[in-house]
C-alpha positions as CSV (number, residue, x, y, z in Angstrom):
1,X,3.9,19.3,-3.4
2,X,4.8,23.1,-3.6
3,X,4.6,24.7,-6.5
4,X,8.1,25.8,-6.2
5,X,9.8,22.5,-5.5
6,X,7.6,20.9,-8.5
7,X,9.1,23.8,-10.5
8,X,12.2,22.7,-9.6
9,X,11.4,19.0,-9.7
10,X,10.7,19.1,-13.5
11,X,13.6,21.4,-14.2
12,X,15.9,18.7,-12.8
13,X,14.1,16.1,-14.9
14,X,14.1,17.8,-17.9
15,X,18.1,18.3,-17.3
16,X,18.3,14.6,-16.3
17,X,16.4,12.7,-19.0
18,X,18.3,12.8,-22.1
19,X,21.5,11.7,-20.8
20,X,20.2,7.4,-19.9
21,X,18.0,7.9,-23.1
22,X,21.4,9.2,-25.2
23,X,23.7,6.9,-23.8
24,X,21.0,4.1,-24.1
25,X,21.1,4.9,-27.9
26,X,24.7,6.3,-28.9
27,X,27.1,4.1,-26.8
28,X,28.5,0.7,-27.3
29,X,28.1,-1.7,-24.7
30,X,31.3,-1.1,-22.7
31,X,30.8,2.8,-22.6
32,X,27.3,2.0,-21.4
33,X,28.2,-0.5,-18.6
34,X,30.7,2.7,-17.3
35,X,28.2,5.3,-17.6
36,X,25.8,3.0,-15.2
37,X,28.0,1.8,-13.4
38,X,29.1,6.1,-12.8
39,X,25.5,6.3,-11.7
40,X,25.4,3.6,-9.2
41,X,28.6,5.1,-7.2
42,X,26.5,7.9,-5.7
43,X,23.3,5.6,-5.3
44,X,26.1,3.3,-3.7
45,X,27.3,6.0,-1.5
46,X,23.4,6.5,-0.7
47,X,22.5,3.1,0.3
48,X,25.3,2.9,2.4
49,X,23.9,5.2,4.4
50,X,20.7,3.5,4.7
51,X,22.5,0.8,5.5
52,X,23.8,2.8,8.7
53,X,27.8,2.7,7.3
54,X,28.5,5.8,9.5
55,X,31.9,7.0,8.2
56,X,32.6,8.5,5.0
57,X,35.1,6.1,4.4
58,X,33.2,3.2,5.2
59,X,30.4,4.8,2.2
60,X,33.4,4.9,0.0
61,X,34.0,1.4,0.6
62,X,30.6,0.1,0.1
63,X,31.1,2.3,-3.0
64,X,34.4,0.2,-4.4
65,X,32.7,-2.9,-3.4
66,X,30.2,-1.7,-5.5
67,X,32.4,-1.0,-8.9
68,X,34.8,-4.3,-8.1
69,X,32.0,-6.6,-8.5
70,X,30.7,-4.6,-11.5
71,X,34.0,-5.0,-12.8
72,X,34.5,-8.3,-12.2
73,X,31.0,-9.3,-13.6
74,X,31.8,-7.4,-17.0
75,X,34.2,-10.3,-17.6
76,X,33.6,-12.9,-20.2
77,X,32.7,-15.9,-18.4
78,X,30.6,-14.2,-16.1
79,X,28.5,-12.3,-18.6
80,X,27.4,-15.5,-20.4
81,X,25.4,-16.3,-16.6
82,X,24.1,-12.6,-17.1
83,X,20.2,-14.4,-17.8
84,X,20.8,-16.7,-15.0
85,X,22.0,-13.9,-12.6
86,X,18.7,-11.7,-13.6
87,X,16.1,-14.4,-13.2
88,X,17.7,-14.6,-9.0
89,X,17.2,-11.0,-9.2
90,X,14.2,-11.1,-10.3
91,X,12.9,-13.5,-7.7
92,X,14.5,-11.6,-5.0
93,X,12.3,-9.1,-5.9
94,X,9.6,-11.0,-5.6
95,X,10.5,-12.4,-2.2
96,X,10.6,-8.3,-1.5
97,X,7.4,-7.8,-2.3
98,X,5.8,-10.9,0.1
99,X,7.0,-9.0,2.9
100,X,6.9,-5.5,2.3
101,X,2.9,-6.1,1.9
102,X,3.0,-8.2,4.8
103,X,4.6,-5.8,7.0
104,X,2.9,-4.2,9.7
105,X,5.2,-1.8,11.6
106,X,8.7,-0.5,11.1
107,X,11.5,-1.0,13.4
108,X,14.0,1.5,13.3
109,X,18.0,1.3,13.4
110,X,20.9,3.4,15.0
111,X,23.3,1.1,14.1
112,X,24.8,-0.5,10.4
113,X,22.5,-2.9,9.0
114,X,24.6,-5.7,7.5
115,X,21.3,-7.5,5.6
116,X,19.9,-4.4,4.2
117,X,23.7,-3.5,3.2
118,X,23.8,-7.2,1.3
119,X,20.6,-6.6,0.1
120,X,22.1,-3.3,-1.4
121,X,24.3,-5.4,-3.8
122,X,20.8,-6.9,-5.5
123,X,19.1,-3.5,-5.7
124,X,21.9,-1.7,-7.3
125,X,23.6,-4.6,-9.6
126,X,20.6,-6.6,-10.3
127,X,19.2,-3.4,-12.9
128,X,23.2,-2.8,-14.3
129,X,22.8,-6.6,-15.3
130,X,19.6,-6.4,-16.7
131,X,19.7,-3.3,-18.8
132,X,23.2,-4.2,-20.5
133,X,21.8,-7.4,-21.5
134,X,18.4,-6.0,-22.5
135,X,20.7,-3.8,-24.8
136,X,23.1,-6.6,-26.4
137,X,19.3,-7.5,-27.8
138,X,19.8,-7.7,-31.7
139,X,18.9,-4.9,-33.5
140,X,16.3,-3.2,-31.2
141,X,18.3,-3.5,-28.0
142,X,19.0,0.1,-27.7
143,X,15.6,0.9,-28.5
144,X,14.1,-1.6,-25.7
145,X,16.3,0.4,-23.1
146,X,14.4,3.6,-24.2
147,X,11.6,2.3,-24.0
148,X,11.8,0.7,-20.3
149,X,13.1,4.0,-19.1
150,X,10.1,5.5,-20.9
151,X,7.5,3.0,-19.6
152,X,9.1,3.4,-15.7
153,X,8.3,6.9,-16.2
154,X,5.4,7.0,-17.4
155,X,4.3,4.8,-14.7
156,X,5.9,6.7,-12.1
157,X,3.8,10.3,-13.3
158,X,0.5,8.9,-13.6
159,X,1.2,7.0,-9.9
160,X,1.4,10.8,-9.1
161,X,-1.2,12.5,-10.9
162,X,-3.6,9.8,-10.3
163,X,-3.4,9.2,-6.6
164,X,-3.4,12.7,-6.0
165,X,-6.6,13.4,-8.2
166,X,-8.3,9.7,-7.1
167,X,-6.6,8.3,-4.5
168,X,-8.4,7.4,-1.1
169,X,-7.1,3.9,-0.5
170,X,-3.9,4.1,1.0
171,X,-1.1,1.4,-0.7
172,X,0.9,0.7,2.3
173,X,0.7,3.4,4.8
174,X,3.4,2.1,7.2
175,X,6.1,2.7,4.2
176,X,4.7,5.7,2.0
177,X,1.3,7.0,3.3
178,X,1.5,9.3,0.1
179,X,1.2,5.9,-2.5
180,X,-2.6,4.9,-3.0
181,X,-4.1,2.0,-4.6
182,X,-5.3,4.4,-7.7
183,X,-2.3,5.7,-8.1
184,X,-1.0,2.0,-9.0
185,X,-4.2,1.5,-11.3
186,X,-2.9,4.9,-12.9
187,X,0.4,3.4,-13.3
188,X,-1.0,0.0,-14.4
189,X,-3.3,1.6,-17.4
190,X,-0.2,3.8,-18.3
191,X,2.3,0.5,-18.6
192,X,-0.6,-1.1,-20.4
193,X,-1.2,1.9,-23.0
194,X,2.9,1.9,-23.4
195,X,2.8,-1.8,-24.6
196,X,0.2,-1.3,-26.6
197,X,2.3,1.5,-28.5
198,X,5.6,-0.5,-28.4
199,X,3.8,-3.6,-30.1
200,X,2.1,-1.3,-32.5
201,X,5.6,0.1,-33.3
202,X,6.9,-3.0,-33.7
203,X,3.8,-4.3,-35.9
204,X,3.1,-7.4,-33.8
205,X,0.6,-9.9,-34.0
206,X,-1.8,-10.1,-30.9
207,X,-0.7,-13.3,-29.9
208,X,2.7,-11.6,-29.1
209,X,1.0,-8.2,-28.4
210,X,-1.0,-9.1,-25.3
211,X,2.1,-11.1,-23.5
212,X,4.1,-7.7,-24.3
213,X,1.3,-5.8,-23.0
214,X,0.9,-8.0,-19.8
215,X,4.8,-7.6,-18.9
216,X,5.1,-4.5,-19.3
217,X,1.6,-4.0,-16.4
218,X,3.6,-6.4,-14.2
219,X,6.7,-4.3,-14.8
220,X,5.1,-0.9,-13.5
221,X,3.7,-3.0,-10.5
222,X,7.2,-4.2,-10.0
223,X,8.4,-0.8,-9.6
224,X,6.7,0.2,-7.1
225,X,7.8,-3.0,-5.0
226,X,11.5,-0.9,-5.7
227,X,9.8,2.1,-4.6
228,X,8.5,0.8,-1.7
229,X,11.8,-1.0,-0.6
230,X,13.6,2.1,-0.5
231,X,11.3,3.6,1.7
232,X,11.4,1.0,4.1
233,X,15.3,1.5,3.8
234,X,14.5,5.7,4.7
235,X,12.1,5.3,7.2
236,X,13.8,3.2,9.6
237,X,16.6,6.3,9.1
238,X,13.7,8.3,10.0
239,X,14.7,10.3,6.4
240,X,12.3,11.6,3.6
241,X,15.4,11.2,0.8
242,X,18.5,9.2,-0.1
243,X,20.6,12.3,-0.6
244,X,20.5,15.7,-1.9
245,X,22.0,15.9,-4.9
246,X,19.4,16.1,-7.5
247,X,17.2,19.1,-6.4
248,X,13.4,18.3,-6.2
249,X,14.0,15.0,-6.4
250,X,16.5,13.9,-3.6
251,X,19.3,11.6,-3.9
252,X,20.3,9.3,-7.0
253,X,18.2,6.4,-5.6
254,X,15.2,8.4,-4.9
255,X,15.1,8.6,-8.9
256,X,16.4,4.9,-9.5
257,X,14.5,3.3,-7.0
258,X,11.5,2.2,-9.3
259,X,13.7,1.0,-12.2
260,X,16.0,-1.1,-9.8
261,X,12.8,-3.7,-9.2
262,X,11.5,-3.0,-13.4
263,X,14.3,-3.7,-14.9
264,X,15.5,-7.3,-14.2
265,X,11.8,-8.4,-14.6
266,X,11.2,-6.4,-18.1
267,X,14.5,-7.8,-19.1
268,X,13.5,-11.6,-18.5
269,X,10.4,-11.1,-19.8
270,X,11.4,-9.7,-23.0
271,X,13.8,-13.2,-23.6
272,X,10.7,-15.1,-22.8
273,X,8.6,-13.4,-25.4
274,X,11.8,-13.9,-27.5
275,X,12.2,-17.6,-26.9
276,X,8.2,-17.9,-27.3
277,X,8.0,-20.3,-30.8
């Protein structure tokens, strides 16, 4: 990467960072669920593009759609199914990653793409779910939401710094020849080295540290299963971003991308260890 656009990469970041990690902390559970739910209209907007919605006002659309069912979802009745609705997230996910590493070749689309556009509703609600329950936790909610955004991060920079300095092996060239198997390991030791200092923090017993420890490795490989989904989403667009709104880093799903495949999975995992006698 150029010098200049890392420049510019890190600037944004900087810019970006404290506002989920602020509202994660200082907002009540309503203003949270709309400042998320602000974020997803622009990653909305995006994905309806890599859907192949060709008019603006069919990307608006998408992007109502988008907020009803958020809307709807924020009800009572619905939000007591919030655990059930992340666990069929979760193993959508999973069903993700079967076939992204199975996949061979890409076919590319001119015209909309009604699965990937249904698919779209998982990717972007599936995380919104997960991280408002994950901060209704008692106590140490907030804090866990910090710390997932922390831990995707993390992940996500030594992925970077790792494959470049290590990496030989590509990851799955046919969707980003740039990701490398030791970028993952990078990204694996760095998810492993956060759980290690949440469960520290947290003064647990090693019966309950090595579980937390475990997740949160499976969480950072999860994210790059919502990495490479994206990318499979842009390269049969034949485009290298989502959008162009955050400089350096692309569109608003180029930065979510990895926490929309973490997040359900760290959420479920955390009630497990909760529920664990």
């Amino acid at each position: 990467m150029p010098a200049s656009k890392l420049q510019q990469r890190i600037l944004t970041t900087l810019l970006i960072v404290p506002l989920p990690v602020a509202a994660a902390v200082l907002l009540p559970p309503p203003y949270l669920a709309l400042f998320l739910g602000l974020v997803l209209l622009p990653a909305a907007w995006e994905w309806a593009a890599l859907a192949g919605i060709p008019s603006a006002a069919g990307r608006v659309s998408y992007a109502v759609l988008v907020a009803s069912l958020l809307i709807v979802l924020w009800q009572q009745p619905l939000r007591e199914w919030f655990t059930q609705l992340t666990a069929l997230v979760v193993i959508f996910w999973c069903v993700v990653g079967f076939f992204l590493f199975r996949l061979r070749a890409i076919e590319h689309k001119s015209g909309p793409d009604l699965g990937l556009a249904a698919a779209g509703l998982v990717v972007l609600i599936g995380p919104w779910i997960a991280i408002l329950q994950l901060h209704a936790r008692p106590r140490e909610g907030p804090y866990l939401v910090v710390f997932l955004l922390v831990l995707v991060w993390v992940a996500d920079i030594l992925a970077y710094f790792t494959g470049r300095r290590w990496g030989r092996d590509k990851l799955a060239p046919v969707l980003s020849p740039g990701k490398t198997r030791a970028g993952v390991y990078g990204a694996l030791v760095g998810a492993i080295l956060c759980g290690a200092l949440l469960a520290w923090l947290m003064a647990l017993p090693v019966s309950s540290a090595v579980p937390l420890m475990l997740l949160c490795m499976l969480t950072a490989f999860v994210s790059v299963i919502g990495d490479l989904f994206e990318s499979l989403a842009k390269r049969r667009r034949d485009l290298k971003d989502s959008g162009h709104l955050l400089p350096g880093h692309g569109g608003v799903m180029d930065r979510i991308d990895s926490l929309t495949a973490a997040a359900p999975l760290f959420t479920l995992g955390i009630l497990w260890l909760e529920a664990r006698p």
